[in-house]
Backbone bond lengths (Angstrom), bond angles and torsions (degrees), N, CA, C in turn:
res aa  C-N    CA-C-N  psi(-1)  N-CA   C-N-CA  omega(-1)  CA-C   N-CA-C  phi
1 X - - - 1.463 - - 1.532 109.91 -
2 X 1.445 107.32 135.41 1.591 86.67 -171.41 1.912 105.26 -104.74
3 X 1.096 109.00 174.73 1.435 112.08 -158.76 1.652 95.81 -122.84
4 X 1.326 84.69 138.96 1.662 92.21 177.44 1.340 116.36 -121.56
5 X 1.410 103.10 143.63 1.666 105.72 -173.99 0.982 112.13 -131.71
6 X 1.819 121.86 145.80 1.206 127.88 -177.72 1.965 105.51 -37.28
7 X 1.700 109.40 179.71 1.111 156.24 167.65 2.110 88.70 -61.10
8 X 1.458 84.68 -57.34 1.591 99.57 -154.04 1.650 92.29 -57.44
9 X 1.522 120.23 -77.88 1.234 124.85 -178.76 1.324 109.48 -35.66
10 X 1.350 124.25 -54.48 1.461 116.91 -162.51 1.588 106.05 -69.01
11 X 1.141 134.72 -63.86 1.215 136.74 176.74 1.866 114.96 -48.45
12 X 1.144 120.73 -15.13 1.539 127.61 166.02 1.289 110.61 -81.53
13 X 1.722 118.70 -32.41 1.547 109.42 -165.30 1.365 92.02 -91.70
14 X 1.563 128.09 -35.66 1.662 121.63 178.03 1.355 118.51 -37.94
15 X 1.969 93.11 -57.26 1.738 106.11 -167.49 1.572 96.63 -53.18
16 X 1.405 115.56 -76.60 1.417 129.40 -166.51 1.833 113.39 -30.90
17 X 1.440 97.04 -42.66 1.873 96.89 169.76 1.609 101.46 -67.84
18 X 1.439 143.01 -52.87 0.918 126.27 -171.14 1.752 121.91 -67.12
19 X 1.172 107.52 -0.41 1.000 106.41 -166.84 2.068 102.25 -107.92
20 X 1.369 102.35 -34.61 1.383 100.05 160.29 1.321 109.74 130.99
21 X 1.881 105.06 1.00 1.041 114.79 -153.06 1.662 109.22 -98.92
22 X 1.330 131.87 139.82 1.630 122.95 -173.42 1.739 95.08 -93.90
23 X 1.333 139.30 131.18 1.216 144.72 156.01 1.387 121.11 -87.18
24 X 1.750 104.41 120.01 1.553 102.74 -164.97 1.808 105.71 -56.69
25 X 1.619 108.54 168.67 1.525 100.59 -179.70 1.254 114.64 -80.50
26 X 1.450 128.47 134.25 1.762 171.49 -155.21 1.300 102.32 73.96
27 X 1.537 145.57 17.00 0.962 124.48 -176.22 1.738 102.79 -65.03
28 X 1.107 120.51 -46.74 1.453 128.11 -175.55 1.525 109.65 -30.66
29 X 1.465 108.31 -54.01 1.307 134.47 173.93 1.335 127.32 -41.51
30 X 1.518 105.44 -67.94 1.688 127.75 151.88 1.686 121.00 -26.00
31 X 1.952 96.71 -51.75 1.465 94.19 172.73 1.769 120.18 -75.25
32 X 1.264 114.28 -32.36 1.204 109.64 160.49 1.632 124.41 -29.69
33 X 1.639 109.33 -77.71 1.572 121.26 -168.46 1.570 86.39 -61.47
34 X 1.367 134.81 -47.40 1.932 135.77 -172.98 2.452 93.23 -36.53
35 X 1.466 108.78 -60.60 1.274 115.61 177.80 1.572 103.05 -51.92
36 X 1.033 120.67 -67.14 1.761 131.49 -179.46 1.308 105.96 -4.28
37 X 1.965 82.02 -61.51 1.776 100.76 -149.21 2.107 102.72 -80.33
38 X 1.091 90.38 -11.26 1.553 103.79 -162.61 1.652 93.38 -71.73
39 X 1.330 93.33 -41.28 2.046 104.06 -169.28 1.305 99.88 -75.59
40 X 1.218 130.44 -37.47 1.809 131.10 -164.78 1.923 100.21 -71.24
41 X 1.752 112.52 -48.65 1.358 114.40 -136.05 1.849 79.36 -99.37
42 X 1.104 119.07 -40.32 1.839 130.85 -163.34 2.116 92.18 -51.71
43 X 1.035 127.15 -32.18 1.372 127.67 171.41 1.715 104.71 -43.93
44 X 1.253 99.23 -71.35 1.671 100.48 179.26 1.715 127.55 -82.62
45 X 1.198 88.37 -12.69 1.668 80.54 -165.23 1.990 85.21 -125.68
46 X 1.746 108.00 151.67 1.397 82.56 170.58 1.398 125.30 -127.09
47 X 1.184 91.28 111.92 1.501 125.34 177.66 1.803 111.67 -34.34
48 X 1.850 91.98 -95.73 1.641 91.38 -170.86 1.668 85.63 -146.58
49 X 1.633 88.69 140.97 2.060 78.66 156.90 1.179 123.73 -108.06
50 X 1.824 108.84 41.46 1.043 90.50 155.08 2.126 123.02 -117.76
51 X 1.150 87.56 144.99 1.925 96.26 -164.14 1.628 108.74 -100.37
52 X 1.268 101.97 162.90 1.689 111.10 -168.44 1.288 130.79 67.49
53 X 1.604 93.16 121.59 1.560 97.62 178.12 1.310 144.66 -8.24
54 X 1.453 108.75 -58.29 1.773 117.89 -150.39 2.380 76.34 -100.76
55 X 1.129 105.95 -33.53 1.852 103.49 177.11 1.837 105.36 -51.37
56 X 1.485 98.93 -53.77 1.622 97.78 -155.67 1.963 95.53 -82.51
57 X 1.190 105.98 -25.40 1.316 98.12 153.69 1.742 153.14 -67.57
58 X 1.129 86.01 -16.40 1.404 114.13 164.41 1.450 114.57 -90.30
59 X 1.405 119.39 -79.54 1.268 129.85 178.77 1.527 132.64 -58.90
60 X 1.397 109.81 -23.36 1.750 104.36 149.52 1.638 108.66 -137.28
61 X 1.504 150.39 -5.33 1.278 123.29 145.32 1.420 137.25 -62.90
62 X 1.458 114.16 -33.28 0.948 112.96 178.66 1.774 122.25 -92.57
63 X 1.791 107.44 -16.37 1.383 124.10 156.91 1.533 102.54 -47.66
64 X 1.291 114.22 -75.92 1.378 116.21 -169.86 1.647 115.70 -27.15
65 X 1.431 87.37 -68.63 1.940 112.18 -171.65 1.277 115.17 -40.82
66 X 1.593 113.55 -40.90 1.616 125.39 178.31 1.477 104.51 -40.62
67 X 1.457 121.43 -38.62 1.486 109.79 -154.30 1.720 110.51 -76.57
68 X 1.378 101.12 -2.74 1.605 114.49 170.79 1.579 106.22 -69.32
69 X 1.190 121.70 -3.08 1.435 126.16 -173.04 1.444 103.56 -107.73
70 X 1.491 111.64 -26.52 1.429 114.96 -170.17 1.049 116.23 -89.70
71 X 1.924 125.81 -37.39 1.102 108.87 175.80 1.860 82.37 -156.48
72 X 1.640 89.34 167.76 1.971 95.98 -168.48 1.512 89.26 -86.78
73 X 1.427 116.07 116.48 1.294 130.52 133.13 1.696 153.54 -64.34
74 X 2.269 87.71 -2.28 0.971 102.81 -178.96 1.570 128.50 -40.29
75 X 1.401 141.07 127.63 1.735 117.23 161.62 1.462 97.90 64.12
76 X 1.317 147.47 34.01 1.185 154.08 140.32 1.599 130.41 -73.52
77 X 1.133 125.85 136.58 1.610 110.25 177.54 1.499 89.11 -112.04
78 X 1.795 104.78 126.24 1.216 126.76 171.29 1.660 124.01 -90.57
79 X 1.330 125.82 -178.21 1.642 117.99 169.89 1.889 60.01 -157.94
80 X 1.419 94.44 139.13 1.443 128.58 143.73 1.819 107.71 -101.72
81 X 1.352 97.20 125.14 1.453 102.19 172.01 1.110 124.76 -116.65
82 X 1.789 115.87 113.89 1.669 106.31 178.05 1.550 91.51 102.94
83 X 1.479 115.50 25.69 1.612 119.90 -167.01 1.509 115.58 -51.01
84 X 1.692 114.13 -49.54 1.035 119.38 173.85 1.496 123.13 94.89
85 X 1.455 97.43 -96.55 1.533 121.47 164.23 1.318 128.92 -96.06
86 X 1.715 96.06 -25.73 1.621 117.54 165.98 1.629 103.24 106.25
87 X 1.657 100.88 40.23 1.807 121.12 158.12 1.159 121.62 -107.83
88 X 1.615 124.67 99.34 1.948 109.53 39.43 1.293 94.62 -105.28
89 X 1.443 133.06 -30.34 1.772 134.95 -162.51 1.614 128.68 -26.65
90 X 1.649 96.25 -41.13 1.476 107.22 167.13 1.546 137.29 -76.39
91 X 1.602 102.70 -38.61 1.281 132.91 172.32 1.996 97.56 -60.58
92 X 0.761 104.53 -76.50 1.707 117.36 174.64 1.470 103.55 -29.54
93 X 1.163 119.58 -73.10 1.754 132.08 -160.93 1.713 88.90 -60.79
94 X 1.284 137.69 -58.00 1.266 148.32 173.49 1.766 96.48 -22.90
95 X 1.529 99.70 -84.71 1.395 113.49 176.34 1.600 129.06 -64.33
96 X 1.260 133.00 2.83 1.166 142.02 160.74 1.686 111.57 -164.35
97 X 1.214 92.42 86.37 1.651 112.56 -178.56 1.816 110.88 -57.62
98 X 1.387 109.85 -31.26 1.571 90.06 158.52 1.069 153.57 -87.79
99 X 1.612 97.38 36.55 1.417 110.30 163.82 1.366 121.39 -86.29
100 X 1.169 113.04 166.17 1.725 125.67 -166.17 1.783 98.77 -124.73
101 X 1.478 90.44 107.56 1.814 90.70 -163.20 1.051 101.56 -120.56
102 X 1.490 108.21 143.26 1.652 132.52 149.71 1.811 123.42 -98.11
103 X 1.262 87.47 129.17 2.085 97.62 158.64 0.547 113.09 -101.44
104 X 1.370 146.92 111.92 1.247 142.84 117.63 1.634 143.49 -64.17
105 X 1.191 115.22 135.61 1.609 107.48 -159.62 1.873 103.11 -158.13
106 X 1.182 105.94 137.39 1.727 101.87 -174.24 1.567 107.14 -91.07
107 X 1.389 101.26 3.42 1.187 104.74 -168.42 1.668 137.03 -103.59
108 X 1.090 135.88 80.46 1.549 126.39 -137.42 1.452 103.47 -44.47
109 X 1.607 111.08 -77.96 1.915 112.73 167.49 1.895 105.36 8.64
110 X 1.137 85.92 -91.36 1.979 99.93 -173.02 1.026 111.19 -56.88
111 X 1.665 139.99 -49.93 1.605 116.98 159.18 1.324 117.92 -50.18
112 X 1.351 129.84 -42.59 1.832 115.31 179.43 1.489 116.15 -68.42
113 X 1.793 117.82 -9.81 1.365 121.58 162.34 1.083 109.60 -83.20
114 X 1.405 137.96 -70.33 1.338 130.63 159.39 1.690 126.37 -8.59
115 X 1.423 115.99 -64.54 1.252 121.06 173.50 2.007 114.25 -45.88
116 X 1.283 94.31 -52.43 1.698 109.20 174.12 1.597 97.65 -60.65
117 X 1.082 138.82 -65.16 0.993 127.07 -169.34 1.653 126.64 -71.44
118 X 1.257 112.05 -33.10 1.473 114.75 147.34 1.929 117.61 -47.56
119 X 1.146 120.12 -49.20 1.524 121.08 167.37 1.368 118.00 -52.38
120 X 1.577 100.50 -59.23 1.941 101.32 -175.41 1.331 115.35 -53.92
121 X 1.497 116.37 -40.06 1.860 138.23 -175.81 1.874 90.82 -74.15
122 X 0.820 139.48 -24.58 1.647 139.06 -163.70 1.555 99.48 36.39
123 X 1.940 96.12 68.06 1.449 100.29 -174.17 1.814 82.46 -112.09
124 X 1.335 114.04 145.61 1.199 123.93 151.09 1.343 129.71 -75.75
125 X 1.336 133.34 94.94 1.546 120.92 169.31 1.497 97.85 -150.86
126 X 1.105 95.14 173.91 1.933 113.22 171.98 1.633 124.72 -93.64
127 X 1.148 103.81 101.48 1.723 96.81 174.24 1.590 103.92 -88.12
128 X 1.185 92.01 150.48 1.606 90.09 170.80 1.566 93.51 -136.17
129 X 1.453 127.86 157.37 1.226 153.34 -178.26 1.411 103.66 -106.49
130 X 1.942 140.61 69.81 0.846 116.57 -173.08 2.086 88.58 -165.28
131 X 1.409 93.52 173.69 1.682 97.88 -167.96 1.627 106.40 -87.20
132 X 1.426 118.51 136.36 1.168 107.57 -164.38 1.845 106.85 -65.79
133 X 1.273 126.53 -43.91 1.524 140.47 149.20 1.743 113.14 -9.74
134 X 1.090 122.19 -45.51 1.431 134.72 -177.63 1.137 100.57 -77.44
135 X 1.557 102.10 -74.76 1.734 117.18 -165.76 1.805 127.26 -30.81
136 X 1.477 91.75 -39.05 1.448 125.84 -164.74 1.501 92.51 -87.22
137 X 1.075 135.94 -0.17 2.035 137.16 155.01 0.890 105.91 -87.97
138 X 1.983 130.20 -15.50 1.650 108.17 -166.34 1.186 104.16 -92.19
139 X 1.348 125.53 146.51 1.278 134.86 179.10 1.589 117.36 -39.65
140 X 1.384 103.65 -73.99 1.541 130.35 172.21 1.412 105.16 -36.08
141 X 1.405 121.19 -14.92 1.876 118.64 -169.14 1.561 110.09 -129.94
142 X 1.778 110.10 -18.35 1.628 98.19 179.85 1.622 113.70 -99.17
143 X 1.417 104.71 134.89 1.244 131.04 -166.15 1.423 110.71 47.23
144 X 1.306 113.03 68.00 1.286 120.04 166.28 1.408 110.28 -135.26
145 X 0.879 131.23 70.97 1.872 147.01 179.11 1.026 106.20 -154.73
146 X 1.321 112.25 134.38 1.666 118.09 151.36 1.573 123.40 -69.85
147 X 1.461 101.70 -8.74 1.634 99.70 -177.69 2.205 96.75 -178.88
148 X 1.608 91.95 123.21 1.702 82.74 -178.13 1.841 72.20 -106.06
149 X 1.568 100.93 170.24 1.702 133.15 176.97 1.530 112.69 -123.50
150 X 1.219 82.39 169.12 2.043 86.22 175.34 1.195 100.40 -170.35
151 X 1.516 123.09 126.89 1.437 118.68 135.62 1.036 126.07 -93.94
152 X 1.494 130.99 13.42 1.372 115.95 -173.60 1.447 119.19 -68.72
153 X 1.450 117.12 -163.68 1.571 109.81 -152.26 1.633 80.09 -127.02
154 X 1.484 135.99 12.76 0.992 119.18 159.21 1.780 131.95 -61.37
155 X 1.769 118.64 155.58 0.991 95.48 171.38 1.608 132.04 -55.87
156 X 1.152 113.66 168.78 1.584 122.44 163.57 1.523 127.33 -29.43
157 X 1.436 106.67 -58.41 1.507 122.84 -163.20 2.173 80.93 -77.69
158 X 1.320 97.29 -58.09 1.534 82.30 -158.71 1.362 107.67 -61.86
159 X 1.444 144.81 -16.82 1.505 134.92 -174.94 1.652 94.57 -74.55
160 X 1.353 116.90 -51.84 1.884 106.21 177.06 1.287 108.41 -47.70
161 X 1.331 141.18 -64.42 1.233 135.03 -151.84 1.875 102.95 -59.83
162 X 1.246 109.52 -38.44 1.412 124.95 163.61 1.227 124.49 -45.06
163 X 1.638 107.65 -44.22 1.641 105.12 -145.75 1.931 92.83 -124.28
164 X 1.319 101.27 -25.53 1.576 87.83 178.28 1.490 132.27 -54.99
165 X 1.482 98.25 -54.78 1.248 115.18 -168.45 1.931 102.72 -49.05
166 X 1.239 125.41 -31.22 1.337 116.69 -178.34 1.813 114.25 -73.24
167 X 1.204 101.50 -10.55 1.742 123.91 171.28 1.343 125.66 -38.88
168 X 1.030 131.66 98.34 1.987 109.02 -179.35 1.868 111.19 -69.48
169 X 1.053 111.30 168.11 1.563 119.99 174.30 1.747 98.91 -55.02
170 X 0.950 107.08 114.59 1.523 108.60 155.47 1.666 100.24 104.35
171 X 1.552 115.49 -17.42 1.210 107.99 160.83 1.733 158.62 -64.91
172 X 0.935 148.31 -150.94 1.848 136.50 163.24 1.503 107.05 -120.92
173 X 1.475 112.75 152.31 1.630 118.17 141.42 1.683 98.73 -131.21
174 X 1.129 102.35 135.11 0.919 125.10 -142.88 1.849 96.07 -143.53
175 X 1.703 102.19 86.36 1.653 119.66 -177.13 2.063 100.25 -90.39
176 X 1.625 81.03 150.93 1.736 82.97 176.61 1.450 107.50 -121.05
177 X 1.345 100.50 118.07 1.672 103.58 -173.48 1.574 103.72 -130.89
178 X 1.175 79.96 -165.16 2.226 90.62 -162.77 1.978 90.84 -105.30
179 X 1.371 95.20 161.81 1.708 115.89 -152.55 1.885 89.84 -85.48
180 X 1.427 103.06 3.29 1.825 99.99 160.14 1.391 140.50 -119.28
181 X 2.230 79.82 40.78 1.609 87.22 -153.30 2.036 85.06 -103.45
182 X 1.099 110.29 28.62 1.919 102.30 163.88 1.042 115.52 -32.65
183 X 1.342 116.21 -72.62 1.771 137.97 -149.81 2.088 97.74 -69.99
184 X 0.877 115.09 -19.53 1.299 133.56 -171.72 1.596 130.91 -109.37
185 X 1.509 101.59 -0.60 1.102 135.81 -175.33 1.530 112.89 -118.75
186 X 1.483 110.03 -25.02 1.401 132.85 167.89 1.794 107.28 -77.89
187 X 1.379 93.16 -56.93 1.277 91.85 -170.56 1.495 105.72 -56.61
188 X 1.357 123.63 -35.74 1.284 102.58 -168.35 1.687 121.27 -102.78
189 X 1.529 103.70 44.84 1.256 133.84 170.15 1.766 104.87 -56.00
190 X 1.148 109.96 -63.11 1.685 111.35 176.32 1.253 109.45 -70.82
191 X 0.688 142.50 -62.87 2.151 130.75 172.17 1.315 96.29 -28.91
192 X 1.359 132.84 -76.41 1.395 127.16 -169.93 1.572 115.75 -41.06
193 X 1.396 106.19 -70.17 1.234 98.69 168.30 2.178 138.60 -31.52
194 X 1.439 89.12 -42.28 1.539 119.00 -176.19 1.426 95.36 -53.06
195 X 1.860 116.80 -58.51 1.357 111.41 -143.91 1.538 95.06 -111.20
196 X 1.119 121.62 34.51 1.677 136.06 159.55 1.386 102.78 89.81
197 X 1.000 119.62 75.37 1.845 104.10 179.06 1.556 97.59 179.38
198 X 1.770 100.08 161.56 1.526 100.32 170.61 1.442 101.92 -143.88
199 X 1.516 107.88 172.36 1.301 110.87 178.81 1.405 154.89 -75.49
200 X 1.609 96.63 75.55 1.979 91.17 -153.29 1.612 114.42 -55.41
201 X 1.256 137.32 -4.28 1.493 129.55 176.54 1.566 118.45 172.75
202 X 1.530 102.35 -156.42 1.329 119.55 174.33 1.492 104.09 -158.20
203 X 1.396 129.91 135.16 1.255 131.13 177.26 1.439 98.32 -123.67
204 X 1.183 127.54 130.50 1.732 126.01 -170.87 1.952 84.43 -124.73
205 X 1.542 89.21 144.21 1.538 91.11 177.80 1.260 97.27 -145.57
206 X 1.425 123.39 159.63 1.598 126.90 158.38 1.625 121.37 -80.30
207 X 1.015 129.70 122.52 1.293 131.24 171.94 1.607 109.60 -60.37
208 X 1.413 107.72 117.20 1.707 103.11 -174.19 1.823 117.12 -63.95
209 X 1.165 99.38 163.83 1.749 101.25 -179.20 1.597 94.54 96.15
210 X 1.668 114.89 -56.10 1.638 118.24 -156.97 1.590 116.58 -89.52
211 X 1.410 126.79 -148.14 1.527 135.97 -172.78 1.748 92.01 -142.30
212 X 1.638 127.07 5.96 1.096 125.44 -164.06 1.335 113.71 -104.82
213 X 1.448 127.47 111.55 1.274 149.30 164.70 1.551 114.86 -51.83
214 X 0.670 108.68 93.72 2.137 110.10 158.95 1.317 126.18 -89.60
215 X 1.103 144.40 170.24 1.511 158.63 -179.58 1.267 120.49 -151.13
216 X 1.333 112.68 118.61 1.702 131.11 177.48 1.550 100.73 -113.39
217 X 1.712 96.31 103.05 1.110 98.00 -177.03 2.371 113.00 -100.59
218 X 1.077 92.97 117.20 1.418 103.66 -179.02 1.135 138.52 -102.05
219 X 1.616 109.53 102.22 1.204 150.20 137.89 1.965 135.70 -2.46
220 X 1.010 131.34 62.90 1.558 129.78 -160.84 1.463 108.93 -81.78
221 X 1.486 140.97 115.94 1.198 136.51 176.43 1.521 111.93 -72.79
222 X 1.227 123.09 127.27 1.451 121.40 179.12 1.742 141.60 -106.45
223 X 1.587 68.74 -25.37 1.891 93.43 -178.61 1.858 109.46 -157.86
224 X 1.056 117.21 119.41 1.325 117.46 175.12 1.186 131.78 -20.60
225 X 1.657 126.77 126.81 1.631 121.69 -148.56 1.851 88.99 -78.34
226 X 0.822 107.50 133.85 1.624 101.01 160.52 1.618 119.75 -52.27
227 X 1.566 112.38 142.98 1.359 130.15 -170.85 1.730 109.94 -29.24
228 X 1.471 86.40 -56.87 1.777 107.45 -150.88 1.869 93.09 -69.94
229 X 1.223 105.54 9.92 1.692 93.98 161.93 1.563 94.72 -141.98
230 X 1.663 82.49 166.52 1.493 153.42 -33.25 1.626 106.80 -49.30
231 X 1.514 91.23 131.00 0.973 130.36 153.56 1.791 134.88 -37.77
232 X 1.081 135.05 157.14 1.346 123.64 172.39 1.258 120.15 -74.34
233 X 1.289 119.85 120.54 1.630 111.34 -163.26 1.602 110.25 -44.48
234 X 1.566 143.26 -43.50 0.775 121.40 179.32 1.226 128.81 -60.62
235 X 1.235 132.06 -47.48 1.749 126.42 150.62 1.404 116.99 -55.49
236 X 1.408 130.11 5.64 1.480 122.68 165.33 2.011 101.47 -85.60
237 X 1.258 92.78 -36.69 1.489 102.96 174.37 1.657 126.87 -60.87
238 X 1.484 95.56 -58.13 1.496 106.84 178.77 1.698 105.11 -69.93
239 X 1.436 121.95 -32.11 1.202 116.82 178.55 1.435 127.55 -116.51
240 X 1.310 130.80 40.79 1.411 122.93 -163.56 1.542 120.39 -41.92
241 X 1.075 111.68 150.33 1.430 110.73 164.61 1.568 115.40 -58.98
């Protein structure tokens, strides 16, 4: 009897072979009901605009997954910051379940999706409903990661001042930006420096299926960010590093 599989599955198990990557068994599956839930909850809360199967499979499952190419996340405890929808944090945990994950999100909407979607996936991780600026003072949360993430669409300098401080000594943050983010990558030469860290690289990859170039640009923590950051987002705003 032959078996038929979503758009979603099929276009995840293609990308993921082209990409090099082995997907434990049902992950394919997982990403399926992950689309389901994306189409049911994205009405009220807002998710992504981007729509259709073989798109949202391309453009954030298999975005996400790439970063398994960029750096070993194996047995790592992560914080996705600015999760959202839960890109890359969810996509990742999907594809290498021994990670030790955090959501983070300022946003209630997307943590009460997140939470649902962590249940439906019978993914284990922690969402929290809280500002990454705060979070990054609590004891229990600063510099305790082997690696924080970001997709947000903030600049450079401001996602470090955000995302370092949750960093351990010797760990990554590790932002996902577009292959014209140089000039912006420069600029945020002094933030890095500021909040203890320097710039170990850039890995640019193609998203499979597409013609679209990405960049994971990576971040090495070196020495403990000083106290007095991060800052309050509004003076992170009015004043970037």
């Amino acid at each position: 009897m032959k078996v038929i599989i979503s758009e979603t599955e099929a276009a995840v198990t293609r990308g993921a072979e082209g990409l090099g990557i082995e997907l434990p068994c049902g992950a394919s599956a997982a990403f399926a009901s992950y689309y389901e839930l994306l189409g049911k909850r994205g009405k009220d809360v807002n998710l992504t605009s981007i729509s259709g199967e073989e798109d949202v499979a391309r453009l954030h499952f298999l975005d996400s997954i790439a970063l398994l190419n960029v750096y070993d996340l194996k047995n790592t405890r992560v914080i996705d910051v600015g999760s959202g929808a839960g890109f890359p944090g969810v996509p990742l945990k999907l594809a290498e379940p021994s990670i030790d994950l955090t959501l983070l999100d300022a946003t209630g909407k997307r943590v009460a999706f997140l939470s649902e979607l962590c249940k439906k996936l019978e993914i284990d991780a922690v969402c929290l409903h809280a500002r990454a600026e705060e979070s990054a003072q609590i004891e229990d949360m600063r510099e305790r990661f082997d690696a924080a993430l970001s997709r947000a669409v903030a600049r450079l300098n401001v996602l470090c001042e955000l995302c370092l401080p949750f960093v351990r000594v010797g760990g990554v943050f590790i932002a996902m930006k577009g292959v014209d983010s140089a000039d912006e990558i420069a600029e945020a030469g002094g933030a890095i420096a500021a909040l203890g860290a320097q710039l170990q690289g850039c890995a640019d990859y193609i998203i499979p299926g597409t013609d679209i170039t990405h960049r994971a640009v990576i971040i090495r923590k070196t020495t403990k960010t000083p106290e007095k950051y991060p800052r309050r987002f509004a003076r992170i705003q009015k004043d970037p590093l």
